[in-house]
N, C-alpha and C positions, 0 to 999 in steps of 0.2 A: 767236571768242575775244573774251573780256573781260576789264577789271579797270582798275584805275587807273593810269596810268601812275608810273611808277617814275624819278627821278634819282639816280645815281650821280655823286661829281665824282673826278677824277684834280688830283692835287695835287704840281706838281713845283717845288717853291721857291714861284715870283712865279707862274709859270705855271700855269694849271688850264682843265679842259677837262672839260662836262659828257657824260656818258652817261645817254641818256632810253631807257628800256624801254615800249615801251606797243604797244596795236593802234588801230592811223591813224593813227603820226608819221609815213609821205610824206606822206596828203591835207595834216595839219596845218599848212601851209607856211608860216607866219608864224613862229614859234618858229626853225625853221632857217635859214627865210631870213634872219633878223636875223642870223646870226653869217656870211652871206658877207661879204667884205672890200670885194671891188671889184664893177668892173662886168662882167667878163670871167670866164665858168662855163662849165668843159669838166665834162661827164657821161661817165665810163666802163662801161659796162657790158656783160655778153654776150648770146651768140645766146637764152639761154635765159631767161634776167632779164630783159630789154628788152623785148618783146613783152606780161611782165606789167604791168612797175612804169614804163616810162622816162619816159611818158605823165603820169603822175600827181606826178613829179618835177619835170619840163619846162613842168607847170602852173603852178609854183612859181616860176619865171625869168623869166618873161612881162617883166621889166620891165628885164632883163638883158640882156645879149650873150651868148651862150650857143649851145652845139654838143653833139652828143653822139658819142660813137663807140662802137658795139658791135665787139667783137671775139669770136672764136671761144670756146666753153667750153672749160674743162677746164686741168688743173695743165700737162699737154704745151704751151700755150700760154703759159705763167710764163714769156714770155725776155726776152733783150735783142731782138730784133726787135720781139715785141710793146710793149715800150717804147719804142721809137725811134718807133710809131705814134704811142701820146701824145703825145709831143713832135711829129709833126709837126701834130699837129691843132691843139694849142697853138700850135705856130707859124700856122697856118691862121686860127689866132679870133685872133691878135696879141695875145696872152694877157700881158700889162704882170705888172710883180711883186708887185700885189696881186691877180691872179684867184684862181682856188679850183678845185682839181680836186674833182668827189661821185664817190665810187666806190661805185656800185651794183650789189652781188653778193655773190658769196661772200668766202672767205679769197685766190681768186687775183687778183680783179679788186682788192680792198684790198691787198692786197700790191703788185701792179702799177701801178696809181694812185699808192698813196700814194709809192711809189721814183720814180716820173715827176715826181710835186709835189716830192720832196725833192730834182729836180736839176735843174729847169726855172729858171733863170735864180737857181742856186744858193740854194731852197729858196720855194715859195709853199704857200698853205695850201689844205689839203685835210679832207672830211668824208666821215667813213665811214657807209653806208647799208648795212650787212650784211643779206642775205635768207636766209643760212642758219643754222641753230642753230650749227656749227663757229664761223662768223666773229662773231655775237653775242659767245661767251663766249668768245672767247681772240684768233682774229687782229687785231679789229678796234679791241682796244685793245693801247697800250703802244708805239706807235711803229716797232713792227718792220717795214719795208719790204725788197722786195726781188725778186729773181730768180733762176729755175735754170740752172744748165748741166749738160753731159752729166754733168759728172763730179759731179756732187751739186745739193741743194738751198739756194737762199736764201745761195749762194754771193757775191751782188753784191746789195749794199744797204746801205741806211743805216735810222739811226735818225730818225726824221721825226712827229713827233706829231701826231695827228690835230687840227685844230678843235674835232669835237664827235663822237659816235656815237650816230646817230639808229637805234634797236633796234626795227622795226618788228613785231610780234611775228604783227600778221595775213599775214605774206608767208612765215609757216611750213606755212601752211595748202596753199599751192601745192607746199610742198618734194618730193621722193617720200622714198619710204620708206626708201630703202638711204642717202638723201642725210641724214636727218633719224639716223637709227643711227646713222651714222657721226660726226657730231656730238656722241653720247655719250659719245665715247669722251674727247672732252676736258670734257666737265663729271666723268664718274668719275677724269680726271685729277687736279682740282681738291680731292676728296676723298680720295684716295690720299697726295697728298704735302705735305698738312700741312691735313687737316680730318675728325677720321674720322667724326664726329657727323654732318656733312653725308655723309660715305660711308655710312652707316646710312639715313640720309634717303634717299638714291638707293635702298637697297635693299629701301625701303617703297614707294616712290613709283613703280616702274621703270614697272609695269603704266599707273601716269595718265598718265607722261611718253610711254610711246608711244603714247599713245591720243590725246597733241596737248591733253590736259587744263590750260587756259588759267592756272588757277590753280599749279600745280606748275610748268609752265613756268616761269611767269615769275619763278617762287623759284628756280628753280635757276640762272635766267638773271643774276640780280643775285646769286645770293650767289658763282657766277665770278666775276663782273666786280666784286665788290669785293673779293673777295679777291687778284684779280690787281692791279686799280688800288691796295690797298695796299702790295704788294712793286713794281711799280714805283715807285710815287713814293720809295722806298727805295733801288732798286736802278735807276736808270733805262736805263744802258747794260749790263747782265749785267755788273758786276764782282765779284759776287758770288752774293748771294741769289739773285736771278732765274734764274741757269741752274736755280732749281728748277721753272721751270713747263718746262722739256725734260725732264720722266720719262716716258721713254717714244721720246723722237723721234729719242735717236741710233740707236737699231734701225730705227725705226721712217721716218727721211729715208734712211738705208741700202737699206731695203727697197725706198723708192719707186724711187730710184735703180736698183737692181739689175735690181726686177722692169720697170721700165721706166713713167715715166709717165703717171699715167693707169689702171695696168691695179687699184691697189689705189689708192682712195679714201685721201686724207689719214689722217680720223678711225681707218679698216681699221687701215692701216698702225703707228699711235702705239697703239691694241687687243693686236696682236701685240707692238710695243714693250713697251709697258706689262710685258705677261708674262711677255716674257721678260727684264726688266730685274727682275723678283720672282723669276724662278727662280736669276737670276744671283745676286741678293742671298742667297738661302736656300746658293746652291752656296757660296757665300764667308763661311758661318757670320753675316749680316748679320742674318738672318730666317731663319723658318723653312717648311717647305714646304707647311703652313696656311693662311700669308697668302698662299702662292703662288694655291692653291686660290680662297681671298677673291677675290681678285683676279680669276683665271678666272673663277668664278662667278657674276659682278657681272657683267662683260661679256657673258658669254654669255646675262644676262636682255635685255638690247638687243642680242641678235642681231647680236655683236659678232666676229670671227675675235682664235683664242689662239693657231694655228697658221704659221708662213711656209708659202707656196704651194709644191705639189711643186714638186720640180725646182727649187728655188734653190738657189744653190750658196752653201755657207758662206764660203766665201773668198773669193768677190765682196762679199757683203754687208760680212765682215768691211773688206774692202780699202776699203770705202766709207764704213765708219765712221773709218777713221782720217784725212779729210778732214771731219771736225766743226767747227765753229765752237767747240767747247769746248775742244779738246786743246790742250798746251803743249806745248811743245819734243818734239814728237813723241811725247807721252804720253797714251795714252786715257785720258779724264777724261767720265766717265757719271754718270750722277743714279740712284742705288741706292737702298732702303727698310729700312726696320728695323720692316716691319708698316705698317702703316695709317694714314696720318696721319704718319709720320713719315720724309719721303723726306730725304737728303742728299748733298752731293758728295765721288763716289770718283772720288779723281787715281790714275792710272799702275794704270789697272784688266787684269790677267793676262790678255793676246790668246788663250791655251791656254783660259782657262774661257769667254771671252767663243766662240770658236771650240766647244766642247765643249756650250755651250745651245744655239748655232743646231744644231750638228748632232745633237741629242739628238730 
């Protein structure tokens, strides 16, 4: 991979925080390293990330106090246990309230990181070093921090801003394949619910984007991430606008939940969302069953699932959606479309039709 590196800045009041896209921001360690605070650097990352990148990070601290901890892969390790590790390692490096947690990985170890920095001696700073295409373009900016429990996702967290988001673009190269698809599924997010121009771009481009084509990449990669980083600095806590970048994931954290896990990929899971949050739209007179198709279609060019897995039970899923982070006073409240480009929020959405697309 080549090309130029790319800046993006998140602009929230006084507050701003840059996102660099490019291939060899880890080696480049001057640039990041300027924005650590103190002296004290704990590294997060897993079994499967460490072995590539932790090395070439940890080059970068030479002049630090600094630890690393790898923890297990996978969303099934999103807890509070796995948290309570952070902190003790923090505790272990005597980590003062200007250290810096890096969280190097995907969407769980940024997530997990960053919830650990925003409670470690009620809040230090943290830099996100995402290595998968998912966490580039959506987990790794905006602050969303957190953790699962059985009974749903992203259940316990805070809003915690990142430092900086250092977007490595050669550590895509190692990604695998189902790991790299799945990621798609939140850049055609991004296109869906309020870009359709860029939604046509994907549906020229799907063929370079899977092929790891450096130049497409890295457009698709920054026109996410500013397009998110404009609704956050808008929206910074979801009180409004921003529940629109969740089209797709009350199905779709439902599904993780249900199916248990771990067994569908993030990206998988918000795929099926997505679809059946257009089918819903179309059943509800929103849209119509066209754009349901669009929607399919586009996904399944990145080998993307439209379907929930046999054997899920609609009434669990359902049951697990009415534990959203969206709903009010006990009312499903989902992020529905009116076609392409134009997603928006539906309050006190009909359990019978939501119940009636899963089981369809």
């Amino acid at each position: 991979m080549s090309g130029a590196m790319r800046e993006l800045v998140v602009e929230l009041g006084a507050r701003r925080y840059p996102i660099r896209i490019g291939v060899g921001l880890l080696a480049d360690v001057a640039p990041w390293r300027a924005l650590l605070p103190g002296r004290h650097v704990l590294v997060v990352s897993d079994e499967h990330v460490a072995p590539l990148y932790l090395d070439r990070v940890s080059a970068g601290l030479h002049d630090r106090t600094f630890s690393s901890l790898v923890l297990p892969a996978g969303e099934a390790r999103k807890t509070l246990d796995s948290a309570a590790q952070i902190f003790a390692a923090l505790a272990e490096l005597q980590a003062s309230r200007d250290a810096c947690v890096i969280a190097l990985g995907g969407g769980v170890i940024g997530d997990l990181a960053g919830f650990a920095a925003a409670c470690w001696m009620r809040g230090i700073a943290f830099v996100q070093m995402p290595t998968t295409l998912l966490a580039m373009v959506d987990s790794s900016v905006g602050g969303k921090t957190g953790v699962d429990l059985p009974q749903g996702k992203n259940l316990v967290g805070a809003f915690h801003q990142p430092r900086a988001v250092i977007a490595d673009t050669a550590t895509l190269a190692t990604l695998p394949d189902r790991e790299l698809r799945a990621g798609f599924a939140e850049v055609v997010k991004y296109g869906a619910l309020g870009d359709a121009g860029f939604f046509a771009w994907l549906e020229r481009n799907a063929d370079a984007l899977l092929a790891r084509d450096a130049g497409p990449l890295a457009e698709a990669i920054a026109r996410c991430c500013a397009q998110k980083a404009a609704i956050v600095a808008r929206d910074e806590t979801e009180r409004g606008e921003r529940a629109l970048l969740n089209f797709g994931h009350t199905f779709g954290h439902a599904l993780e939940t249900t199916c248990g896990y771990g067994k569908l990929l993030h990206g998988e899971a918000v795929a099926i969302g997505m679809y059946l949050a257009a089918r819903l739209s179309a059943r509800s007179g929103m849209s119509t069953d066209a754009d349901s198709v669009h929607m399919r279609d586009l996904l399944a060019r990145f080998g993307l699932p439209t379907a929930i897995p046999a054997g899920t039970d609609p009434g669990a899923v359902l049951a697990a959606m009415r534990l959203d982070k969206k709903n009010a006073s006990g009312r499903l409240r989902l992020i529905l479309w009116r076609g392409v480009g134009r997603a928006e929020i539906a309050d006190n959405v009909d359990e019978a039709a939501i119940h009636g697309v899963l089981a369809a």
